[in-house]
FIPA-267512 format. One record per atom (N, C-alpha, C, O): residue number from 1; residue in three letters; atom name; x, y, z. Coordinates in nm, 2 decimals, decimal comma. Layout:
N
    k    r   a       u       v       w
  NUM  ala  CA       X       Y       Z
...
//
This chain:
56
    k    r   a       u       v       w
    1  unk   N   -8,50    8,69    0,15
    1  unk  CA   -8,57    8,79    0,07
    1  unk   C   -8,48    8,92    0,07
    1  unk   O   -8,46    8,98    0,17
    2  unk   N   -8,44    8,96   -0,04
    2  unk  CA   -8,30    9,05   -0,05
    2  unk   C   -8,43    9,17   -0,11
    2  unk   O   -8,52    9,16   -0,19
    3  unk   N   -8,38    9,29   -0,05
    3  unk  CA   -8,43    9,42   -0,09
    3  unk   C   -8,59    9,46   -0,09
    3  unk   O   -8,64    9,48    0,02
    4  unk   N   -8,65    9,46   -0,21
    4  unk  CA   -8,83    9,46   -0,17
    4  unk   C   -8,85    9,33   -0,25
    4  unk   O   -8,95    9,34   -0,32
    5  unk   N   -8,79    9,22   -0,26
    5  unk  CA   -8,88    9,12   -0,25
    5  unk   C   -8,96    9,11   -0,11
    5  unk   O   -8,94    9,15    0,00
    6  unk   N   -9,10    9,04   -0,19
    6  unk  CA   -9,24    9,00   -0,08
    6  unk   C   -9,25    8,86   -0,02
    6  unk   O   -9,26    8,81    0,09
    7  unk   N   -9,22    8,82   -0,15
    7  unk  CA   -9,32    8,67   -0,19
    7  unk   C   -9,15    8,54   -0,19
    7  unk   O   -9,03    8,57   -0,22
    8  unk   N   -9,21    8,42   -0,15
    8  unk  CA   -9,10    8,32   -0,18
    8  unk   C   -9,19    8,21   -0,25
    8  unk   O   -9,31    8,20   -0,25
    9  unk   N   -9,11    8,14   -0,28
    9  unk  CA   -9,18    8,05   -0,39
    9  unk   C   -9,07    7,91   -0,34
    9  unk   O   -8,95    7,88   -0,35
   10  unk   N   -9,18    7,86   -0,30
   10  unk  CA   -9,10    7,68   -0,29
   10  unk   C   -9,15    7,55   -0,34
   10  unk   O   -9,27    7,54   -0,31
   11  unk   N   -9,10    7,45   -0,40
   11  unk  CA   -9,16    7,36   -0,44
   11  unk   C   -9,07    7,24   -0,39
   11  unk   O   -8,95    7,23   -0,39
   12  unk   N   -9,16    7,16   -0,35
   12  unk  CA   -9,09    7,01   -0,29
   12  unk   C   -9,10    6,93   -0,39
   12  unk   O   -9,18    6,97   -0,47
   13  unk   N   -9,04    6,78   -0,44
   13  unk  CA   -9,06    6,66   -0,50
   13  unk   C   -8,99    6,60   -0,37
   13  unk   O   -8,89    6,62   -0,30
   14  unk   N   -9,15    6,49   -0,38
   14  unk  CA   -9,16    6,36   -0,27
   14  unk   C   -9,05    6,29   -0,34
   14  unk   O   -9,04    6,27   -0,46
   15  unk   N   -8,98    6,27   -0,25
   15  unk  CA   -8,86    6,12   -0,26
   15  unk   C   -8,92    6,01   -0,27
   15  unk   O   -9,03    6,01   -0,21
   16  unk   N   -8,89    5,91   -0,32
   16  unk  CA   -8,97    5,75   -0,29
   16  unk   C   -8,96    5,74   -0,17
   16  unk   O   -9,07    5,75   -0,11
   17  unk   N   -8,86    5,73   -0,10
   17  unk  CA   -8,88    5,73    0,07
   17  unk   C   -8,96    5,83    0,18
   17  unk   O   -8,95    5,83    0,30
   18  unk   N   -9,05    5,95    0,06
   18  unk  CA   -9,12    6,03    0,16
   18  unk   C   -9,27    5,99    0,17
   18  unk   O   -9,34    6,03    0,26
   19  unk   N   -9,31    5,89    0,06
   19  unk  CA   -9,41    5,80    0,03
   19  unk   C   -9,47    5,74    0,16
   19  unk   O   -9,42    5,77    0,27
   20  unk   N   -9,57    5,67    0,15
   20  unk  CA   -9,63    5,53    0,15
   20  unk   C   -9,64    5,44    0,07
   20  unk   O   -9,60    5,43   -0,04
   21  unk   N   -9,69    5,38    0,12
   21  unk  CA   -9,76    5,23    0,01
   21  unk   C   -9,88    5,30   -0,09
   21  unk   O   -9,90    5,26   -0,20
   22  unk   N   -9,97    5,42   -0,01
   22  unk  CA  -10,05    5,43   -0,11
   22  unk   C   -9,99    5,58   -0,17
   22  unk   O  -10,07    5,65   -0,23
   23  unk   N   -9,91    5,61   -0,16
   23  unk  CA   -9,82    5,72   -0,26
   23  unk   C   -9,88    5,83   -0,18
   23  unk   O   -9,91    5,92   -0,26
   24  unk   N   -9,90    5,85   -0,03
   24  unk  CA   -9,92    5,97    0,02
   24  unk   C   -9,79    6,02    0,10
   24  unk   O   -9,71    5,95    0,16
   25  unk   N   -9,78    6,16    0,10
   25  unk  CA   -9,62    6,17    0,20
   25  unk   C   -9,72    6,19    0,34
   25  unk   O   -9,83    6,23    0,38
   26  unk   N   -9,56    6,11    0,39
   26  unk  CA   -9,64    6,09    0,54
   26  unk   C   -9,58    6,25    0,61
   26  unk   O   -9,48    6,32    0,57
   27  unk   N   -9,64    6,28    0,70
   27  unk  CA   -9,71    6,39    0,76
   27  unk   C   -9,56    6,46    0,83
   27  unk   O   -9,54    6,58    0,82
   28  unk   N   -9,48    6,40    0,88
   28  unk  CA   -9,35    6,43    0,93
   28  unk   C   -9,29    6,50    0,80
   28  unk   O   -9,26    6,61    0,82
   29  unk   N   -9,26    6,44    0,66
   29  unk  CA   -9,20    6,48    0,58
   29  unk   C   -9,21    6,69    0,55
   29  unk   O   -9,14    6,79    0,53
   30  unk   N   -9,38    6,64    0,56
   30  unk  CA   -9,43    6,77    0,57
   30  unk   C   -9,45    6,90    0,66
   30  unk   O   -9,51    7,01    0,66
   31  unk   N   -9,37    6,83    0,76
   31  unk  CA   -9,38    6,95    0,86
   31  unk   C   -9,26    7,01    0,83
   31  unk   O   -9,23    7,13    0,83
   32  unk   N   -9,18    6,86    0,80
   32  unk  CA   -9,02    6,96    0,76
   32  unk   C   -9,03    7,04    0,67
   32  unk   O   -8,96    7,15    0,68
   33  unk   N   -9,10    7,04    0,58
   33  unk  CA   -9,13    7,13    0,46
   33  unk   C   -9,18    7,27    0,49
   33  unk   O   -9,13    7,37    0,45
   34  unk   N   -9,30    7,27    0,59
   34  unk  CA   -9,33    7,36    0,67
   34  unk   C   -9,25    7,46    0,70
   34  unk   O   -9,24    7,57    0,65
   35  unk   N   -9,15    7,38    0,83
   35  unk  CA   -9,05    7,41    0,89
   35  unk   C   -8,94    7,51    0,83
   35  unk   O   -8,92    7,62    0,88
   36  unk   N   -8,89    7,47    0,73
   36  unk  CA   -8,82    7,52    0,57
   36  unk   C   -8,87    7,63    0,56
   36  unk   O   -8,82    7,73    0,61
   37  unk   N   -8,97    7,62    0,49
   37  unk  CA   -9,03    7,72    0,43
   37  unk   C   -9,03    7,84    0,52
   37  unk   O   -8,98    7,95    0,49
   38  unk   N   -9,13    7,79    0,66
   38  unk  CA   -9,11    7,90    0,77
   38  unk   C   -8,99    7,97    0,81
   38  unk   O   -8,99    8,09    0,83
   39  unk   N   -8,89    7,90    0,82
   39  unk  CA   -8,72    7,98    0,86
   39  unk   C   -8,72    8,05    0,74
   39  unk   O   -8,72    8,16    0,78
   40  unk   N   -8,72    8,04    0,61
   40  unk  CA   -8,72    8,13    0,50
   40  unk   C   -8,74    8,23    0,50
   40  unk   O   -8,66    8,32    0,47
   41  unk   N   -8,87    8,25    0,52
   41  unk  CA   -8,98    8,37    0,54
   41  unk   C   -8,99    8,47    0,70
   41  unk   O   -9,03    8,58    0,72
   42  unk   N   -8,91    8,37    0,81
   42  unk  CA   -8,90    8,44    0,91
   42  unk   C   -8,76    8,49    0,96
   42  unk   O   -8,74    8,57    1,05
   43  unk   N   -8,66    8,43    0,86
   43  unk  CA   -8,50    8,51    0,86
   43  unk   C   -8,56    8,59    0,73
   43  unk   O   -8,58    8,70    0,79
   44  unk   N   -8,60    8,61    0,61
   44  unk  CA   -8,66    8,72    0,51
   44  unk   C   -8,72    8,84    0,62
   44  unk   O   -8,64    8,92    0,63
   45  unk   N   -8,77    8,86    0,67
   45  unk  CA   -8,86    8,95    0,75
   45  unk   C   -8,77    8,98    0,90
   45  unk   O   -8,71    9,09    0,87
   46  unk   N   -8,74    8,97    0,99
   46  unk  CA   -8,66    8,95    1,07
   46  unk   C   -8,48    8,99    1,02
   46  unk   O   -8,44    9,07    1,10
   47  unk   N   -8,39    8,96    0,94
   47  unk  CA   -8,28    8,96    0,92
   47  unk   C   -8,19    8,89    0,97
   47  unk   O   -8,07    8,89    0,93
   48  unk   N   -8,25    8,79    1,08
   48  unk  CA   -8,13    8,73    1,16
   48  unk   C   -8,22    8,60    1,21
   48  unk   O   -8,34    8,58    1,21
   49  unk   N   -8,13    8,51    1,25
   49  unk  CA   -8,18    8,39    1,26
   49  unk   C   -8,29    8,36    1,33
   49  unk   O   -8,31    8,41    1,44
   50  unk   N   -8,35    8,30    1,30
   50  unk  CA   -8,51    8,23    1,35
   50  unk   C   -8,50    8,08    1,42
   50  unk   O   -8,43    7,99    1,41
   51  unk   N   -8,60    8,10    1,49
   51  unk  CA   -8,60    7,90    1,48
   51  unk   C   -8,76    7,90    1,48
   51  unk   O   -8,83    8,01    1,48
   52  unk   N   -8,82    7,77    1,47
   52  unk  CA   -8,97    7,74    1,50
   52  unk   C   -8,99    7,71    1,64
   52  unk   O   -8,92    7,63    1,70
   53  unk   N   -9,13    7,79    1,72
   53  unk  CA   -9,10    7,80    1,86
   53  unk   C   -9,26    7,66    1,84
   53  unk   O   -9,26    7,55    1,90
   54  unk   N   -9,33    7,71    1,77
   54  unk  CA   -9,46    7,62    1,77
   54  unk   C   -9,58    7,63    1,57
   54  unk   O   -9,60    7,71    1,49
   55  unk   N   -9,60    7,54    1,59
   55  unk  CA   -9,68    7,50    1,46
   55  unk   C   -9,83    7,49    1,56
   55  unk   O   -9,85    7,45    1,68
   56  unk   N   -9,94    7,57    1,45
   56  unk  CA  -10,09    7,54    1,50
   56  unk   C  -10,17    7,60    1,46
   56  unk   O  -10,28    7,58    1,50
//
């Protein structure tokens, strides 16, 4: 987030391999997404590198 940007904007597309059998993404795929998103927004705010300490 460069200057007075706020806000970030992400959008995922499920891979076929992020599937099931009944077309839901399994729950791992989504944490990575989480995960993403979170380092984003916490090197944006912060300036310097982040990691994820805990999800909850």
């Amino acid at each position: 987030m460069s200057g007075e940007q706020r806000e970030l904007t992400f959008r995922f597309l499920a891979e076929p391999t992020d599937v099931n059998y009944g077309g839901k993404v399994h729950g791992g795929v989504v944490m990575k997404w989480i995960d993403q998103v979170g380092y984003a927004a916490a090197v944006g705010w912060a300036g310097r590198y982040s990691v994820t300490v805990a999800v909850g």
